[in-house]
PyMOL Python script that loads the backbone (N, CA, C, O; Angstrom):
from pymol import cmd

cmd.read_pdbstr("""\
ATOM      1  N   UNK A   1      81.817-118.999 -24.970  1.00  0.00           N
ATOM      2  CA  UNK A   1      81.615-117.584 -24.784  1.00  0.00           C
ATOM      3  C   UNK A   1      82.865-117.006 -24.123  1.00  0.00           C
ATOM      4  O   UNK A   1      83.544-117.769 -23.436  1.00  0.00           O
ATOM      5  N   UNK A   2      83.239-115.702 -24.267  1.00  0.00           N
ATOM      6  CA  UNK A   2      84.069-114.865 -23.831  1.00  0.00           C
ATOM      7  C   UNK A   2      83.716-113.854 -22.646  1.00  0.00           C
ATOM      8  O   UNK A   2      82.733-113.121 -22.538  1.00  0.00           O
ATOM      9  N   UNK A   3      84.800-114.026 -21.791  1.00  0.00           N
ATOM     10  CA  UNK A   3      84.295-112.525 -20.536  1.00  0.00           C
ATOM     11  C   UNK A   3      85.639-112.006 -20.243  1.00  0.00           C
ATOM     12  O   UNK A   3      86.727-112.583 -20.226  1.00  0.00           O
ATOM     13  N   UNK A   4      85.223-110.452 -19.954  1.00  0.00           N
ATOM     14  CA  UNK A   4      86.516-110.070 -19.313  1.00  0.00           C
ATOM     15  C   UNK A   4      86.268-109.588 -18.394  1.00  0.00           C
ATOM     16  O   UNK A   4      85.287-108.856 -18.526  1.00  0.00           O
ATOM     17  N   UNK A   5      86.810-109.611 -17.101  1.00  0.00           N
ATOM     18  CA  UNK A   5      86.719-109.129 -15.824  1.00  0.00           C
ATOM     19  C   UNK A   5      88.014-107.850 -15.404  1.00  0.00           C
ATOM     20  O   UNK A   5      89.191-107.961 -15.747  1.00  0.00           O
ATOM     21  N   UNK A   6      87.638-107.073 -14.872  1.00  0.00           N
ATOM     22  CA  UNK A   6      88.808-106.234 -14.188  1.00  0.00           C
ATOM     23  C   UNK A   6      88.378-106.489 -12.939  1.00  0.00           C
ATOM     24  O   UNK A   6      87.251-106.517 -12.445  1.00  0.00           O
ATOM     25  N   UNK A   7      90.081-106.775 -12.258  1.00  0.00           N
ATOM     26  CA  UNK A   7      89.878-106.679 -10.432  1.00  0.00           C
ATOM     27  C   UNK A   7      90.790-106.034  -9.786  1.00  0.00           C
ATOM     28  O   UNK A   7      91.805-105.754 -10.423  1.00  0.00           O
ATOM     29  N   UNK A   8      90.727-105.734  -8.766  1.00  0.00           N
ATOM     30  CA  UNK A   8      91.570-104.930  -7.907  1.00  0.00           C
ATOM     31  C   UNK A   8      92.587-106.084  -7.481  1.00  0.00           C
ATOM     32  O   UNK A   8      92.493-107.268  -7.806  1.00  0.00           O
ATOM     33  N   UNK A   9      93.856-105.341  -6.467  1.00  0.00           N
ATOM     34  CA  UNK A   9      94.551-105.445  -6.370  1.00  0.00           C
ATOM     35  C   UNK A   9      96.030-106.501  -6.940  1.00  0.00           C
ATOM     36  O   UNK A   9      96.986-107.015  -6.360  1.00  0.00           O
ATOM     37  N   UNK A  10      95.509-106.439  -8.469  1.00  0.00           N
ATOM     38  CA  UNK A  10      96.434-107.208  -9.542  1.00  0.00           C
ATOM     39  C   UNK A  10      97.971-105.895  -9.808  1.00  0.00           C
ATOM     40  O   UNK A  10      97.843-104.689 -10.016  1.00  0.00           O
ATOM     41  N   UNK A  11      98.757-106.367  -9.744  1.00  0.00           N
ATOM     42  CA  UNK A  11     100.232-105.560  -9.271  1.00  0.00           C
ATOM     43  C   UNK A  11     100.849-106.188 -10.309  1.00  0.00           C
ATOM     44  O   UNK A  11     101.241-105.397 -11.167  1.00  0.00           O
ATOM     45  N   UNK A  12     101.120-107.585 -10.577  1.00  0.00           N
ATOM     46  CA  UNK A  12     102.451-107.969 -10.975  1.00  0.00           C
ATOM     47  C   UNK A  12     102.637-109.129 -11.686  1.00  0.00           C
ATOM     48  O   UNK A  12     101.455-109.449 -11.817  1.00  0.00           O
ATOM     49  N   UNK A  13     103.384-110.163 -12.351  1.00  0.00           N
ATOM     50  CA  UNK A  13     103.080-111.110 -13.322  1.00  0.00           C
ATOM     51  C   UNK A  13     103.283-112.347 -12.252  1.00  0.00           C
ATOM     52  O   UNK A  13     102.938-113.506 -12.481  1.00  0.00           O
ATOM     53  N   UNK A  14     103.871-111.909 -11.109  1.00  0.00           N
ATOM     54  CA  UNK A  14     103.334-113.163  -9.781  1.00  0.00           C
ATOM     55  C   UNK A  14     101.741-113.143  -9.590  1.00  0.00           C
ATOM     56  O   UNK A  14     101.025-114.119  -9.372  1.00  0.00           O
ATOM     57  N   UNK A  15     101.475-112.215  -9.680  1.00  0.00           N
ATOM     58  CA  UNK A  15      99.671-112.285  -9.268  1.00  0.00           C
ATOM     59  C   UNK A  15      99.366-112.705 -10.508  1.00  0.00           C
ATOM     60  O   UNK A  15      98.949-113.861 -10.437  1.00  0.00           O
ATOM     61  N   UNK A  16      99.382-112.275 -11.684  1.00  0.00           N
ATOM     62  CA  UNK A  16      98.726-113.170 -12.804  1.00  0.00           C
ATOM     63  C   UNK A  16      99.174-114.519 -13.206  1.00  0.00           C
ATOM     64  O   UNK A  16      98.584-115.198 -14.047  1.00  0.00           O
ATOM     65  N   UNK A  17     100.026-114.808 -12.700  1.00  0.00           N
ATOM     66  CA  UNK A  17     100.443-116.349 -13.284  1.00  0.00           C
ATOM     67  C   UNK A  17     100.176-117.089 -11.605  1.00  0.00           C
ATOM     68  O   UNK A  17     100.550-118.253 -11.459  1.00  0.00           O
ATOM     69  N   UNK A  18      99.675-116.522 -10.678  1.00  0.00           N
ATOM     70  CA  UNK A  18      98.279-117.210  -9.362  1.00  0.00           C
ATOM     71  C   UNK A  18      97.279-117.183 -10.328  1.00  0.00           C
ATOM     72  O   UNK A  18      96.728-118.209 -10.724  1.00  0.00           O
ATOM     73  N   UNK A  19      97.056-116.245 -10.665  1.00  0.00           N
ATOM     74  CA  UNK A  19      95.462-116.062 -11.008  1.00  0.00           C
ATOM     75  C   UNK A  19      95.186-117.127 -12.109  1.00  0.00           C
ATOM     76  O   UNK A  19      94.186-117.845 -12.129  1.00  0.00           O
ATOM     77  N   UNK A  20      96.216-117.143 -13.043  1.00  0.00           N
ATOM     78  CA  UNK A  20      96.194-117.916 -14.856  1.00  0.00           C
ATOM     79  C   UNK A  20      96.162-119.527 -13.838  1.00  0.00           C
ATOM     80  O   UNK A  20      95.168-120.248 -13.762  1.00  0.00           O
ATOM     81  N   UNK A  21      97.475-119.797 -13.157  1.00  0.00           N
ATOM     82  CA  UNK A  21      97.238-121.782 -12.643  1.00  0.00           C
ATOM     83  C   UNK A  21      96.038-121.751 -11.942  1.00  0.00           C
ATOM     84  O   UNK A  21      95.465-122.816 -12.172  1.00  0.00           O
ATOM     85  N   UNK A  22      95.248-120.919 -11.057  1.00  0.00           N
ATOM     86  CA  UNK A  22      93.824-121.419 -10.241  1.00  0.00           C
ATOM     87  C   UNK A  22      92.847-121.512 -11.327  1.00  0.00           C
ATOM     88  O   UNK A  22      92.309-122.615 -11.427  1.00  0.00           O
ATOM     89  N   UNK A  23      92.441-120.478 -12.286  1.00  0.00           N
ATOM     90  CA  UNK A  23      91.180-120.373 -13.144  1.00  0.00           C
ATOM     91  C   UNK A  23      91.559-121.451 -13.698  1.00  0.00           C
ATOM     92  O   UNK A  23      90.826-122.402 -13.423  1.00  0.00           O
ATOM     93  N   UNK A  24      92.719-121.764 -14.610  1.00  0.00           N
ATOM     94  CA  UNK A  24      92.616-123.077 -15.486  1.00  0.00           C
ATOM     95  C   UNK A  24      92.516-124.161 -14.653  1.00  0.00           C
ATOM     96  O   UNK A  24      92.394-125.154 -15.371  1.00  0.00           O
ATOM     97  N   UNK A  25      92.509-124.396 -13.756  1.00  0.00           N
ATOM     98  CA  UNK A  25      91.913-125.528 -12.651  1.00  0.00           C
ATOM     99  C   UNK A  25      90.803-125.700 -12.924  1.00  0.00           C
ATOM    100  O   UNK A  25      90.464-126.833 -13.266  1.00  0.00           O
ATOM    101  N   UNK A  26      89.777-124.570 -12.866  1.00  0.00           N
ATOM    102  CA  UNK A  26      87.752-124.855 -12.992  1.00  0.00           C
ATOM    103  C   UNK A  26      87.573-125.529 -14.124  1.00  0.00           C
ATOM    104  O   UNK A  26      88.352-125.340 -15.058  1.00  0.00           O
ATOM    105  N   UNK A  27      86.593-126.366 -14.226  1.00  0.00           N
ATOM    106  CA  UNK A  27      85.762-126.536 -14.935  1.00  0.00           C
ATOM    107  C   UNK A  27      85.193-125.912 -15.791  1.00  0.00           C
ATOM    108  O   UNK A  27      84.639-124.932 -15.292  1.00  0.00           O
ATOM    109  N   UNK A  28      84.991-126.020 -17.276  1.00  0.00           N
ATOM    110  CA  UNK A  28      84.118-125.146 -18.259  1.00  0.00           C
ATOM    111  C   UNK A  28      84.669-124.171 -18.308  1.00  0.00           C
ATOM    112  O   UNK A  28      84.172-123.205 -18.887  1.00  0.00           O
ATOM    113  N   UNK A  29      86.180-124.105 -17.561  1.00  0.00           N
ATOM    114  CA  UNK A  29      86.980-122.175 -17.979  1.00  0.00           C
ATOM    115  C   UNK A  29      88.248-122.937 -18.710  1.00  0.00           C
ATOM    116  O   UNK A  29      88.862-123.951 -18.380  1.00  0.00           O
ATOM    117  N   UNK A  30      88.399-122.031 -19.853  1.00  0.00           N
ATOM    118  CA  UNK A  30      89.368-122.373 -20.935  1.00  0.00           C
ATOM    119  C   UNK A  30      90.174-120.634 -21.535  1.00  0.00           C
ATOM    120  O   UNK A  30      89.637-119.534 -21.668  1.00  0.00           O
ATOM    121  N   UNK A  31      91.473-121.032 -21.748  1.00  0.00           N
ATOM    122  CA  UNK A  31      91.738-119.475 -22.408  1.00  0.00           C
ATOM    123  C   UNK A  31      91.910-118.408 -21.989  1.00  0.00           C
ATOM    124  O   UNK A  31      91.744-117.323 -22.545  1.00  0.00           O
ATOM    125  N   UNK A  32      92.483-118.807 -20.305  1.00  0.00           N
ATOM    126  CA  UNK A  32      92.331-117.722 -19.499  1.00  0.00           C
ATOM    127  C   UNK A  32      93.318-116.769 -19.479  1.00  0.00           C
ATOM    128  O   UNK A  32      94.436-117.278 -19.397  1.00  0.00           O
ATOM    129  N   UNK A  33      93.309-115.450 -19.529  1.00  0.00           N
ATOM    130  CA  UNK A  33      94.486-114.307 -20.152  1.00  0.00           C
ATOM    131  C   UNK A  33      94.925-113.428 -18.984  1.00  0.00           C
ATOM    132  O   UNK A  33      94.257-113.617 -17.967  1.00  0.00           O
ATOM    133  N   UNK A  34      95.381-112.996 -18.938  1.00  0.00           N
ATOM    134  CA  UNK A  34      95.961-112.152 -17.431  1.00  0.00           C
ATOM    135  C   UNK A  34      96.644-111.036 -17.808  1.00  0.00           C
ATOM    136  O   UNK A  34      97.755-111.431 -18.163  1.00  0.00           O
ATOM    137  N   UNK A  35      96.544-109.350 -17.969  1.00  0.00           N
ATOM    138  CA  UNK A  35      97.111-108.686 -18.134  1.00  0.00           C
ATOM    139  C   UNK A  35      97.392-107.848 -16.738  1.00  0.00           C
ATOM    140  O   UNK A  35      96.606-107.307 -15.960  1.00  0.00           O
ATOM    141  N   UNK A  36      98.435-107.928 -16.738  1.00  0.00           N
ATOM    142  CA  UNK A  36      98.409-106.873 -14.683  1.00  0.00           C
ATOM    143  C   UNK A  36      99.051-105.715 -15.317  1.00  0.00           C
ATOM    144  O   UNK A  36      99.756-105.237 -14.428  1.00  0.00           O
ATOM    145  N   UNK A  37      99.192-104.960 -16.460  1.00  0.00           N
ATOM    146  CA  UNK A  37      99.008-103.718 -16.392  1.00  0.00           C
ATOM    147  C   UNK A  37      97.778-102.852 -16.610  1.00  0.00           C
ATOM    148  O   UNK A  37      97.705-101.644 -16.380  1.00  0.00           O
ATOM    149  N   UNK A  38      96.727-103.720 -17.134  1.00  0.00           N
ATOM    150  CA  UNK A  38      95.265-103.426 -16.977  1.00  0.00           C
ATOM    151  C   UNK A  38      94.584-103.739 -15.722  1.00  0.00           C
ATOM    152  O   UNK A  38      93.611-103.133 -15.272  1.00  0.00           O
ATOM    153  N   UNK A  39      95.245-104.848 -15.139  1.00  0.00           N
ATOM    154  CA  UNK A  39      94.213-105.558 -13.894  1.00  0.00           C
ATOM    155  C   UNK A  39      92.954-106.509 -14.612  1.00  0.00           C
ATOM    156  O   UNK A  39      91.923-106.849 -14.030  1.00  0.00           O
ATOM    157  N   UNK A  40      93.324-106.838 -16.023  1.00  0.00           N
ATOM    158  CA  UNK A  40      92.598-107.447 -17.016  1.00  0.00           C
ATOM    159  C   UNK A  40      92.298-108.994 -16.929  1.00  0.00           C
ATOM    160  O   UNK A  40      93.254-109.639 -17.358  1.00  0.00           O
ATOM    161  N   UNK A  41      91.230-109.787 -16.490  1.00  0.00           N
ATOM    162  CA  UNK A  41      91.459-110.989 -16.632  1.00  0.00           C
ATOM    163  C   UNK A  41      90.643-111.556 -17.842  1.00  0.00           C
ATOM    164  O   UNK A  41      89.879-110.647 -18.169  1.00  0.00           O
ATOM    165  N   UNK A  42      90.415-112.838 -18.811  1.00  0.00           N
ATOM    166  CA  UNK A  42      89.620-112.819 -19.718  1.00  0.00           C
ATOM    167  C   UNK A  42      90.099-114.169 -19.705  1.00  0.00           C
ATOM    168  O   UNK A  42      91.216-114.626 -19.465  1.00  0.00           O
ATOM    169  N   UNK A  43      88.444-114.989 -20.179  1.00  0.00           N
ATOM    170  CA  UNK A  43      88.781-115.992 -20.377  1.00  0.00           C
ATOM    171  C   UNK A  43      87.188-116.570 -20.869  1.00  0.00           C
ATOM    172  O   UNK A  43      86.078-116.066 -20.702  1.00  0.00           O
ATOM    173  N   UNK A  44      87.649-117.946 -21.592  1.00  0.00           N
ATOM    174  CA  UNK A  44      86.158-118.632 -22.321  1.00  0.00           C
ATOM    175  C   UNK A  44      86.180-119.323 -21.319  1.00  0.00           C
ATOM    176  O   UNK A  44      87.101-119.759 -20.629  1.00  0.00           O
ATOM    177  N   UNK A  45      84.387-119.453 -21.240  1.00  0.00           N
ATOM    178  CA  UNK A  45      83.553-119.825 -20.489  1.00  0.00           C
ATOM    179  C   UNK A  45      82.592-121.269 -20.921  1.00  0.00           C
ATOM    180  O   UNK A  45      83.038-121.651 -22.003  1.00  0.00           O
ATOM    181  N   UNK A  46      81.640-122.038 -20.540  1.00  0.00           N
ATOM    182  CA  UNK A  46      80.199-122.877 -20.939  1.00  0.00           C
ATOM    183  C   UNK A  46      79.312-122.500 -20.704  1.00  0.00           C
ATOM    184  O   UNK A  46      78.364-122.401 -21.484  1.00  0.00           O
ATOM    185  N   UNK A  47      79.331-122.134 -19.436  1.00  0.00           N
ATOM    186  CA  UNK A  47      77.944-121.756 -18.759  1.00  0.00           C
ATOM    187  C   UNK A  47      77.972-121.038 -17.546  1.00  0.00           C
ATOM    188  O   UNK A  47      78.457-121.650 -16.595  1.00  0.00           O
ATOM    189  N   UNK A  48      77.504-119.697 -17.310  1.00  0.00           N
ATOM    190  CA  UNK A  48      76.982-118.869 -16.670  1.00  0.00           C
ATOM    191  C   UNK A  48      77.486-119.286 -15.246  1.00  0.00           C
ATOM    192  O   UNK A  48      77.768-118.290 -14.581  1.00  0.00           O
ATOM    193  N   UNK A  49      77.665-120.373 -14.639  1.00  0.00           N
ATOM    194  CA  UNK A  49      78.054-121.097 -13.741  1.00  0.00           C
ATOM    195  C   UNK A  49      79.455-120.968 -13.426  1.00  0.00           C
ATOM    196  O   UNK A  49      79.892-120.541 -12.357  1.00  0.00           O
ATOM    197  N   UNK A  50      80.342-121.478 -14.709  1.00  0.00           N
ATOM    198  CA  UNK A  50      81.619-121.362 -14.543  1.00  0.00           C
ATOM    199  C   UNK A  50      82.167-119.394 -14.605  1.00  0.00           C
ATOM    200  O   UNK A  50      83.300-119.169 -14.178  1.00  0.00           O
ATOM    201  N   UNK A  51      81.597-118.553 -14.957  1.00  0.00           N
ATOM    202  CA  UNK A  51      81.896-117.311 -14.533  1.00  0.00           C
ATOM    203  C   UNK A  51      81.443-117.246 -13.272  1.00  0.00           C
ATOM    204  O   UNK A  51      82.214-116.571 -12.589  1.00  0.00           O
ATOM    205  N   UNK A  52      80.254-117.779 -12.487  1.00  0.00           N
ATOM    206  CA  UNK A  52      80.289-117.707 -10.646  1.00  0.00           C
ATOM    207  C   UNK A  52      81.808-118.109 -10.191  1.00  0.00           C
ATOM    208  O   UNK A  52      82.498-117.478  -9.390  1.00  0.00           O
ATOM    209  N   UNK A  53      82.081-119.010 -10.716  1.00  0.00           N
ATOM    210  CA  UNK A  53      83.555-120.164 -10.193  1.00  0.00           C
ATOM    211  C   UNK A  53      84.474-119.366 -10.068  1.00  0.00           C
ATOM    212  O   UNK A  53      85.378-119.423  -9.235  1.00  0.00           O
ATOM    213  N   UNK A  54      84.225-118.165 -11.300  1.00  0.00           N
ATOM    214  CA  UNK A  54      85.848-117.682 -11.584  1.00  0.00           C
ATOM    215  C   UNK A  54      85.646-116.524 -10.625  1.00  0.00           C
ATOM    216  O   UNK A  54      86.656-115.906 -10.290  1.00  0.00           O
ATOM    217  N   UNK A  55      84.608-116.194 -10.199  1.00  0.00           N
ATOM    218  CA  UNK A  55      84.296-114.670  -9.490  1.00  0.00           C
ATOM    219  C   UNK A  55      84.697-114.689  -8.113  1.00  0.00           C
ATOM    220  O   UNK A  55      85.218-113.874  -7.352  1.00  0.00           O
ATOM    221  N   UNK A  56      84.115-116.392  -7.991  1.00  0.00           N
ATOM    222  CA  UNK A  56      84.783-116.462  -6.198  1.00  0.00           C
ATOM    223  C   UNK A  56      85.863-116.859  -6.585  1.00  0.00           C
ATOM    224  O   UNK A  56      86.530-116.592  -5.586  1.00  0.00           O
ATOM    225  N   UNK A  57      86.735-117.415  -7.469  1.00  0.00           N
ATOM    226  CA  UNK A  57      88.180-118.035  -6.926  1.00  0.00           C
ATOM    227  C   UNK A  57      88.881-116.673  -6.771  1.00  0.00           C
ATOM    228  O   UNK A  57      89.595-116.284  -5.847  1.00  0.00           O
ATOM    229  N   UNK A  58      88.361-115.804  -8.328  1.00  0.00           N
ATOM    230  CA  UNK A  58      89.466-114.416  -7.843  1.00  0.00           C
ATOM    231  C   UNK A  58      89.348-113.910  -6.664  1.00  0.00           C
ATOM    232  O   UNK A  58      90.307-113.360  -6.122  1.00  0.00           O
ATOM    233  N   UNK A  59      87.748-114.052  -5.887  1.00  0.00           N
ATOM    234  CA  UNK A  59      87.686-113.160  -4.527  1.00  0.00           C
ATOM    235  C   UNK A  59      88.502-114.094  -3.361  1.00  0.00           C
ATOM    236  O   UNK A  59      89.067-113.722  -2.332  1.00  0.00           O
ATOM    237  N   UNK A  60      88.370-115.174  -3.815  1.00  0.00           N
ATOM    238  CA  UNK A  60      88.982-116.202  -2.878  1.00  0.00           C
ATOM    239  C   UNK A  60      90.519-115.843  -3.123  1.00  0.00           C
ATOM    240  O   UNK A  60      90.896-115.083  -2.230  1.00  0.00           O
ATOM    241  N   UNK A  61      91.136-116.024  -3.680  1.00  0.00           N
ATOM    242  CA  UNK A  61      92.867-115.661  -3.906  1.00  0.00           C
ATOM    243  C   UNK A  61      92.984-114.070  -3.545  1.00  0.00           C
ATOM    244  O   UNK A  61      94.169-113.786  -3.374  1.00  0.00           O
ATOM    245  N   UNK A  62      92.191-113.042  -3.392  1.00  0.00           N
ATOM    246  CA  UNK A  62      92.448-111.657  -2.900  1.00  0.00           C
ATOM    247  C   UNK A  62      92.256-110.811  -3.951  1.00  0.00           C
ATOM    248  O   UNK A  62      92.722-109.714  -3.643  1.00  0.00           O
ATOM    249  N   UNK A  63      91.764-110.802  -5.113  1.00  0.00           N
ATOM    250  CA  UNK A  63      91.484-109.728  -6.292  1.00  0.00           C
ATOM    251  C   UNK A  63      89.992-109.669  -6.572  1.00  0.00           C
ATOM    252  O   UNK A  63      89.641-109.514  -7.742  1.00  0.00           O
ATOM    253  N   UNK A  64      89.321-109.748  -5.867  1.00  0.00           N
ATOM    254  CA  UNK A  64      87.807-109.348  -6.270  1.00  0.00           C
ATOM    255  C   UNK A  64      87.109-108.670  -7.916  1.00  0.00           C
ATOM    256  O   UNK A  64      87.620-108.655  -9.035  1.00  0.00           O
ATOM    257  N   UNK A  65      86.682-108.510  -7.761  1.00  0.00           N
ATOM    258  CA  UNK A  65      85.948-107.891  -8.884  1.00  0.00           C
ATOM    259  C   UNK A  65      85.897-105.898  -9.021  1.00  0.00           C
ATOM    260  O   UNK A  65      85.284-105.280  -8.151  1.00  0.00           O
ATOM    261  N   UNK A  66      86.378-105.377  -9.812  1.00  0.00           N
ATOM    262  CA  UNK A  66      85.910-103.147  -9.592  1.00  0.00           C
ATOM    263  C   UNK A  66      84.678-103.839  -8.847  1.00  0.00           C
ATOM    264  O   UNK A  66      84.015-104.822  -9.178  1.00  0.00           O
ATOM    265  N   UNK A  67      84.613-103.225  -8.026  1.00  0.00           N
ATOM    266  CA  UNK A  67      83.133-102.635  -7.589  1.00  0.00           C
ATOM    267  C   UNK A  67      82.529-103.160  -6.317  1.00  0.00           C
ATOM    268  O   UNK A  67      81.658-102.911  -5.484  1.00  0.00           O
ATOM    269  N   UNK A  68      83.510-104.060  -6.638  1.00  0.00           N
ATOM    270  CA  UNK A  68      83.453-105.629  -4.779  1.00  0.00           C
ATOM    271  C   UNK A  68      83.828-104.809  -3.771  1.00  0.00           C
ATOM    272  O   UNK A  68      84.514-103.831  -4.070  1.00  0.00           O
ATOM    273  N   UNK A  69      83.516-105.001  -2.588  1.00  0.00           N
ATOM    274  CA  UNK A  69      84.808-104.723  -1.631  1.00  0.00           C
ATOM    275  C   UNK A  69      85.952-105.147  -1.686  1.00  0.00           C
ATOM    276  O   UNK A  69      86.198-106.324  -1.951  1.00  0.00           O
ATOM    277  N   UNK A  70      87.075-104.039  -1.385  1.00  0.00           N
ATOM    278  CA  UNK A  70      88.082-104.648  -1.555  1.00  0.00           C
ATOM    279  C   UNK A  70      88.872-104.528   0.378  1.00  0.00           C
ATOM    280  O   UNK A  70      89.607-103.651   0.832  1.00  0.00           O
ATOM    281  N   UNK A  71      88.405-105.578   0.955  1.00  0.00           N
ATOM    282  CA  UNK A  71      88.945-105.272   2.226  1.00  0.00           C
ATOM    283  C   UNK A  71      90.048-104.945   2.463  1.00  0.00           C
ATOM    284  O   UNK A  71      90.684-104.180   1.739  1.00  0.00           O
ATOM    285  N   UNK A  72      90.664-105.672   3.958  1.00  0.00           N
ATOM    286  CA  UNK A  72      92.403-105.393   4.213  1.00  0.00           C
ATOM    287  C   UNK A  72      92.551-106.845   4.280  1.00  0.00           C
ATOM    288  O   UNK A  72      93.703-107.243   4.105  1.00  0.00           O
ATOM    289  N   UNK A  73      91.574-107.810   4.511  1.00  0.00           N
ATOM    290  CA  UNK A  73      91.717-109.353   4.070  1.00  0.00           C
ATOM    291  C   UNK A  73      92.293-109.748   2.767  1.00  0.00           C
ATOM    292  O   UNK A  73      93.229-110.532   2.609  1.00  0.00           O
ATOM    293  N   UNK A  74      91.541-109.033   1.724  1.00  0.00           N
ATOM    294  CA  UNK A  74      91.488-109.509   0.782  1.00  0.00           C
ATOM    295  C   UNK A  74      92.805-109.207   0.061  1.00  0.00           C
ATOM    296  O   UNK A  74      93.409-110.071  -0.574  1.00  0.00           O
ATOM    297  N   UNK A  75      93.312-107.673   0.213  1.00  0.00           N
ATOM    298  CA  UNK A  75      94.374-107.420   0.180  1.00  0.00           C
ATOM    299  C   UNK A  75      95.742-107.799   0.653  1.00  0.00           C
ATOM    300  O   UNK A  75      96.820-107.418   0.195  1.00  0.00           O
ATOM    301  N   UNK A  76      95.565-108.426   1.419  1.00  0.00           N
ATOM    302  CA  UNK A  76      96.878-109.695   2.130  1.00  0.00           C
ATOM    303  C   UNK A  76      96.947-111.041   1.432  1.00  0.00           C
ATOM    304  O   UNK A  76      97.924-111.536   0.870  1.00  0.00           O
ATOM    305  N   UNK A  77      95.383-111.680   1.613  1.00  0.00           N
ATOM    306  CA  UNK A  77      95.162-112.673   0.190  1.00  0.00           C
ATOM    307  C   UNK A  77      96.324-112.025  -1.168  1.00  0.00           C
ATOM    308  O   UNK A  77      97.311-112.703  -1.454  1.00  0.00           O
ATOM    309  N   UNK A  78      96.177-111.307  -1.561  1.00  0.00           N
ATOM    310  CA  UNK A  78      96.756-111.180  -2.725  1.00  0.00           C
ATOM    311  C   UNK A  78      97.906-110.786  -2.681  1.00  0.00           C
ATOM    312  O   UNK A  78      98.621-111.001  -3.659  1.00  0.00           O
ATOM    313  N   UNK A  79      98.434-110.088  -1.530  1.00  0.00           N
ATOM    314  CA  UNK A  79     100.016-109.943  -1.541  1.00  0.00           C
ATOM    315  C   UNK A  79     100.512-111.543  -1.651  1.00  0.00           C
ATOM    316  O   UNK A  79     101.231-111.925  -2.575  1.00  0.00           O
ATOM    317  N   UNK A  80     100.127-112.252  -0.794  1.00  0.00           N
ATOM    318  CA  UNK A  80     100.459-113.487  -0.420  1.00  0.00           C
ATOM    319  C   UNK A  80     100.329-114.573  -1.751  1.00  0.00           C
ATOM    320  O   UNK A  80     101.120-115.512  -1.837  1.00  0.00           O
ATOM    321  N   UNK A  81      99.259-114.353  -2.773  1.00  0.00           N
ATOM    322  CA  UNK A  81      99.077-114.923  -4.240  1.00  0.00           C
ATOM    323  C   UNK A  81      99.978-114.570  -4.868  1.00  0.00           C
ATOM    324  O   UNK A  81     100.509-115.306  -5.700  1.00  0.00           O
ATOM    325  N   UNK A  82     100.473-113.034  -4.559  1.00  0.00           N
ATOM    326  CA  UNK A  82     101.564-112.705  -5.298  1.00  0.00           C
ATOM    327  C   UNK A  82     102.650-113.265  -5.289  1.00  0.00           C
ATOM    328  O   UNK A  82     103.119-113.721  -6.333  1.00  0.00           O
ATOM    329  N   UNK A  83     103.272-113.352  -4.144  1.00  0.00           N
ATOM    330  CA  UNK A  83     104.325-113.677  -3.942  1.00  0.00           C
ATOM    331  C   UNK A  83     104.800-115.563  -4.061  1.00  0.00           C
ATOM    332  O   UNK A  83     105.963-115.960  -4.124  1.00  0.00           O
ATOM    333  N   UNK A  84     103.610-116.423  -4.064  1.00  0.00           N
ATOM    334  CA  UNK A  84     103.354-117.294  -4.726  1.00  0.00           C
ATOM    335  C   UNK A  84     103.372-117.410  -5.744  1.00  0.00           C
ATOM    336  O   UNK A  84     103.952-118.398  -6.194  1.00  0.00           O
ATOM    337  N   UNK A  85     102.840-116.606  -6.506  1.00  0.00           N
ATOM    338  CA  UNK A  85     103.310-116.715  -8.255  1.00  0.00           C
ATOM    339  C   UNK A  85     104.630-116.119  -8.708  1.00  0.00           C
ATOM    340  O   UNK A  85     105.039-116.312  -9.853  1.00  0.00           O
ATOM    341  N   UNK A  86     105.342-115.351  -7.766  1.00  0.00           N
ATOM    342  CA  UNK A  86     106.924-115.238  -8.304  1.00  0.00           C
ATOM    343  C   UNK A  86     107.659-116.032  -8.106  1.00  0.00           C
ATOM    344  O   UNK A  86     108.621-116.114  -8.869  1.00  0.00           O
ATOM    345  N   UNK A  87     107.502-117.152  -6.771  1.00  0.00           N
ATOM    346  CA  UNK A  87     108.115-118.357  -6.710  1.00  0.00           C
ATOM    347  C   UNK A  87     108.110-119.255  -7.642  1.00  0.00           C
ATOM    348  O   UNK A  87     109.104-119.977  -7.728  1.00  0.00           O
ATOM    349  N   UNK A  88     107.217-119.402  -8.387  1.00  0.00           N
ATOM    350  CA  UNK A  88     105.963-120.482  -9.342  1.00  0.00           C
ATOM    351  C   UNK A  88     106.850-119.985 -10.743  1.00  0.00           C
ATOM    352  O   UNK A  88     106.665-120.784 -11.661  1.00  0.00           O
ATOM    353  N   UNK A  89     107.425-119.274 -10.972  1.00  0.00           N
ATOM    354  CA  UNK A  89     107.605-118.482 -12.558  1.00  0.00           C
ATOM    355  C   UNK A  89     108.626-118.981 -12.943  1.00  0.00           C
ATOM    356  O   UNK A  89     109.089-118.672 -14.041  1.00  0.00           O
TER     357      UNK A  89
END
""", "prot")
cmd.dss("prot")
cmd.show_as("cartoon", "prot")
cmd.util.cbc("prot")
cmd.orient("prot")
């Protein structure tokens, strides 16, 4: 199955290429796509389970889900993912 998620504070192709190496880490997530001029993430799934996985890792790395809170935590999380994935590129 297919999902696409939009999340906040996605900026830059350092934050999506954090976001693209953690999701392809999980289990049962395959195909995972990253657009940061949408804030677009998408990716195949197995089971209902592995979209929980992907919901906390994004909240866990600092990009939550529209509609989540988006703290001042979470927002440092992700400067900090960011700047990890421009090193990483």
């Amino acid at each position: 199955m297919q999902k696409k998620i939009v999340v906040q504070n996605l900026k830059c192709g350092g934050c999506a290429n954090t976001i693209s190496k953690h999701l392809t880490t999980l289990e049962d997530v395959s195909n995972v796509n990253v657009e940061a001029e949408s804030s677009l993430v998408s990716f195949s799934y197995e089971n209902e389970l592995a979209v929980s996985k992907v919901e906390d890792k994004l909240k866990q790395l600092g990009y939550p889900i529209i509609g989540n809170a988006n703290t001042y935590l979470n927002k440092a999380k992700s400067f900090i993912s960011c700047a990890t994935g421009k090193m990483n590129q």
